[in-house]
C-alpha positions, -999 to 999 in steps of 0.1 A, spaced: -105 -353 -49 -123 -384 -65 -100 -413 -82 -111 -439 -97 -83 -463 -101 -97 -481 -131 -99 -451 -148 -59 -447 -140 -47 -478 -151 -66 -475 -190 -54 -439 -193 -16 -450 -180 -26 -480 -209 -35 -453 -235 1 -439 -224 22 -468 -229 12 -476 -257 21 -439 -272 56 -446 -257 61 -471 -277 57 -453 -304 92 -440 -303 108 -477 -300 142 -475 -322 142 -440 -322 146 -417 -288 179 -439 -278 198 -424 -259 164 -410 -246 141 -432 -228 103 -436 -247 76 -417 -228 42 -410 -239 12 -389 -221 -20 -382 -222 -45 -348 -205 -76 -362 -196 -100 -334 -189 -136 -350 -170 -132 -380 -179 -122 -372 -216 -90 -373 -235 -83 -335 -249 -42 -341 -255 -18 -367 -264 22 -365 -267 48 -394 -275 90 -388 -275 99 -392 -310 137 -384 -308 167 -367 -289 162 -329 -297 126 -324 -298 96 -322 -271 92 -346 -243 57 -365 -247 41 -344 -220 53 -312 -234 36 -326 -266 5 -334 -247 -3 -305 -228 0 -284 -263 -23 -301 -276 -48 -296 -249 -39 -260 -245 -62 -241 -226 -82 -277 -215 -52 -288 -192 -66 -263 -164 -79 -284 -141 -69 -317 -157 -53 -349 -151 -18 -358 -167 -7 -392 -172 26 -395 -177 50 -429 -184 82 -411 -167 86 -388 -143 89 -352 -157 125 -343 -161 139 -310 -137 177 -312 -150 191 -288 -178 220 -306 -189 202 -316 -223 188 -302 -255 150 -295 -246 146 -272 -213 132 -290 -183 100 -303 -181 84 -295 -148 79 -263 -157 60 -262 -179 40 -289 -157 35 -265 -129 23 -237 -154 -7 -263 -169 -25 -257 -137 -33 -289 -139 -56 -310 -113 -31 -335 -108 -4 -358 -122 -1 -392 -125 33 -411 -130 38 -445 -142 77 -448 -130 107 -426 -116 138 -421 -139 165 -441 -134 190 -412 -143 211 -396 -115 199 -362 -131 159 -369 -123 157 -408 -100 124 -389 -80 134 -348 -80 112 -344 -106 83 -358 -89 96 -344 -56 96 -309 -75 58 -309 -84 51 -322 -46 70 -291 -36 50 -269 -58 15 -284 -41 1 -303 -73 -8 -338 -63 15 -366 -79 1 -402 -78 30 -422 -87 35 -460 -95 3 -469 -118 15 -495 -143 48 -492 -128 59 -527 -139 52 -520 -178 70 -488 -176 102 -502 -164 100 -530 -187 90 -504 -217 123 -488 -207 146 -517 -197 172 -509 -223 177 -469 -213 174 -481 -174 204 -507 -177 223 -484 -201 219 -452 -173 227 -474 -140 253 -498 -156 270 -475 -180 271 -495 -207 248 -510 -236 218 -535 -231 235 -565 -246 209 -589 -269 225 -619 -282 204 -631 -312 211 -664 -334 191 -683 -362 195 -722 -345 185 -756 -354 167 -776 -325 203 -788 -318 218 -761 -307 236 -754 -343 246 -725 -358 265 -732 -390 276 -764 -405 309 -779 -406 320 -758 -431 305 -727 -418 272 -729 -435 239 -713 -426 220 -697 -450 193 -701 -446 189 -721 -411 156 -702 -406 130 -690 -425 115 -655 -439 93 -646 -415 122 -653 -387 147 -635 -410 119 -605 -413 114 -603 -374 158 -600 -369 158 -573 -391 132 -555 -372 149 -559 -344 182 -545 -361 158 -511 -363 154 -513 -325 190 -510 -315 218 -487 -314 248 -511 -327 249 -543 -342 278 -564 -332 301 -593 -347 337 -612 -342 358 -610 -374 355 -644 -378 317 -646 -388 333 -614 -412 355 -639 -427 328 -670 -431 296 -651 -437 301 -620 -450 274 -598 -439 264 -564 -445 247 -562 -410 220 -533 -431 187 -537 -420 162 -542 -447 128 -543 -451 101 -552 -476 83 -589 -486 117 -601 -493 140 -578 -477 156 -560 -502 152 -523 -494 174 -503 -465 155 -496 -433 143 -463 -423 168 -465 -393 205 -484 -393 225 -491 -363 265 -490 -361 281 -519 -369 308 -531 -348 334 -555 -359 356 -571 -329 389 -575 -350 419 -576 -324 448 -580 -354 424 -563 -385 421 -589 -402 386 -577 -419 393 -578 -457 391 -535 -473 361 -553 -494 343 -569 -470 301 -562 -470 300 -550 -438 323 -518 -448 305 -511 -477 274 -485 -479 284 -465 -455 261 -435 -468 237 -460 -452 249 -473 -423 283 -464 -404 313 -490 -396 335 -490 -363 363 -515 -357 374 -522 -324 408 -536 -324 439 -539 -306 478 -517 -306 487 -554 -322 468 -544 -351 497 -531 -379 493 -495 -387 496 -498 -425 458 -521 -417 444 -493 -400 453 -468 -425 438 -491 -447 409 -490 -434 404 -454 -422 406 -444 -457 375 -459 -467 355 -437 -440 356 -470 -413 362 -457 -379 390 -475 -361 387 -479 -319 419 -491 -302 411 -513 -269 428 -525 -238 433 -565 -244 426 -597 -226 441 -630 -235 454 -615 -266 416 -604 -276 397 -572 -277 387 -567 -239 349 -568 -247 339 -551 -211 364 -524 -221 349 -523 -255 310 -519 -238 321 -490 -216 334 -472 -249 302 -477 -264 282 -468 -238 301 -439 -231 291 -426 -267 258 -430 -257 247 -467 -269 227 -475 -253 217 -511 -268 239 -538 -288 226 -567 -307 254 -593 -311 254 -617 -340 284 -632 -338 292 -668 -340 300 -695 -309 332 -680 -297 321 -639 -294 288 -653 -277 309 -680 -253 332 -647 -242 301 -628 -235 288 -653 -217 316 -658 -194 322 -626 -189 284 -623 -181 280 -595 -204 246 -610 -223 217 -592 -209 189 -609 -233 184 -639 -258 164 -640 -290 171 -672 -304 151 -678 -338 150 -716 -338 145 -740 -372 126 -771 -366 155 -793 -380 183 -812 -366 221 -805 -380 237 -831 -359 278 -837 -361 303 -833 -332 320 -805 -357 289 -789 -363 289 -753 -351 271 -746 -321 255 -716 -304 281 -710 -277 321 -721 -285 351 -724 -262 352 -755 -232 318 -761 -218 315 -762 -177 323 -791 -162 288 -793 -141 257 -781 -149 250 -762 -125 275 -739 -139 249 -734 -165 232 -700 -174 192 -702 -171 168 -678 -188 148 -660 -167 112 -643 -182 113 -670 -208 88 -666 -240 82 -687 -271 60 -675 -299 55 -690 -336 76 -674 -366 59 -695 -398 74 -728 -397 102 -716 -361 95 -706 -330 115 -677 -311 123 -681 -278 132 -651 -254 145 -646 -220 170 -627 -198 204 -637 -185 
């Protein structure tokens, strides 16, 4: 059988970039794309929109109909082999292609596929090449992958910053630290996850809706809203607060604590806001306790916007996964300035957290800088 490697990596290329396709909106699914290649040209192409309907190499391989005999599938993920989900299993319909071979970028991470489904189609005698652009496929996928091995969400702490390190001013100020085309970019990224997360104190200050928008000047709803979660531990979150408003458009859950009175929690459950009683630590919503309950209802990924002291308890709980930090080229000052992380700094720096996989890129007049925990 005659491979040309080149030829592997562009078509694995060509499928990536259909994955992505479904970025914000196969969660709890992972993205996948594929692509038939039939002599050395390209006669079906398949992308995973949503939960519910066909896998991307279902998708592909209907497309090229008759033209996958003796073809070459490329594939992001392996094929899945499990039936506890809504579209039957995958290999299948793989084995019935009669395909020349199959090409996989990376296994699934899930307990229900991790390799069976490329051990399946070994089984069957049809020739699996597995690992091409391995590396992008994971990372395409990091957000399902932590979500299915940790069981809980991929956490992203985002923040609009000065060059200092501020967040808000003394008096709790911070519209606008940034600028538009930073403000646009958060918003997208609002589209991209499952649950957008703040304390009730930046409830109290800010006020936010926590809807994404779109548009020049971001005035119309997004296509796609996330939950938002309010960490309230005594519900304190006013009944005419932004952020339980519209729910038509986007839903509200409040995670609180049994020191929360029930007369507040009536309150609020008759305005459609669903209410989520937590363990508690130190007096405080137990935030690893609140992660497993969101993972557990398949959320997969959880933007916090929160102000210095939600982001410090993440932090030393070592529950931030990412950083996006949009950051304004301008200087606050003032020791009672708000900063990015609150609480008692550590006493030595190497009790500091570095950013691994850092990235900076322009945003108009900011910059956003990127990396991993």
């Amino acid at each position: 059988m005659r491979v040309n490697p080149a030829d592997d990596d562009r078509y694995m290329s060509l499928a990536l970039r259909l994955a992505e396709k479904g970025r914000g909106t196969t969660s709890p699914n992972p993205m996948a794309g594929a692509v038939v290649v039939r002599r050395g040209r390209i006669v079906g192409r398949g992308f995973h929109l949503r939960p519910g309907l066909p896998h991307a190499e279902i998708l592909a391989l209907l497309e090229a109909g008759p033209l996958s005999e003796g073809a070459d599938l490329y594939i992001t993920l392996e094929p899945c082999c499990h039936t506890k989900k809504r579209t039957p299993p995958c290999v299948p319909a793989v084995l019935d292609s009669n395909l020349r071979r199959v090409i996989v970028a990376t296994t699934d991470p899930n307990p229900l596929v991790d390799g069976k489904g490329v051990a399946a189609l070994r089984r069957a005698g049809l020739p699996v090449t597995l690992g091409v652009k391995e590396r992008e496929a994971q990372a395409l996928n990091r957000t399902y992958s932590h979500w299915v091995t940790a069981r809980r969400p991929y956490v992203i702490l985002k923040a609009g910053m000065t060059l200092d390190g501020q967040i808000a001013t003394s008096t709790g100020r911070s519209r606008w630290i940034t600028g538009m085309p930073s403000r646009r970019d958060a918003h997208r990224l609002r589209t991209q996850v499952d649950a957008v997360l703040v304390g009730v104190g930046t409830v109290l200050k800010d006020d936010p809706s926590l809807i994404a928008r779109t548009g020049p000047r971001l005035l119309a709803p997004a296509d796609r809203q996330a939950l938002r979660v309010v960490v309230d531990s005594t519900l304190r979150v006013p009944p005419g607060a932004h952020v339980l408003s519209e729910q038509e458009t986007a839903k509200t859950l409040v995670a609180t604590t049994t020191a929360a009175s029930v007369s507040r929690r009536r309150a609020l459950e008759q305005l459609g806001i669903e209410i989520l009683i937590l363990p508690s630590a130190e007096k405080q919503v137990s935030l690893p306790a609140l992660l497993r309950a969101l993972g557990h209802r398949g959320i997969t990924s959880v933007l916090v916007e929160g102000g210095g002291e939600i982001n410090a308890s993440l932090l030393r709980g070592k529950l931030i996964d990412h950083v996006c930090l949009y950051v304004a080229p301008m200087l606050l000052g003032g020791a009672d300035a708000m900063g990015l992380i609150g609480g008692r700094g550590p006493v030595r720096l190497a009790s500091a957290s570095g950013l691994r996989g850092m990235k900076i890129r322009s945003l108009g007049e900011d910059f956003l800088v990127e990396g991993d925990l």
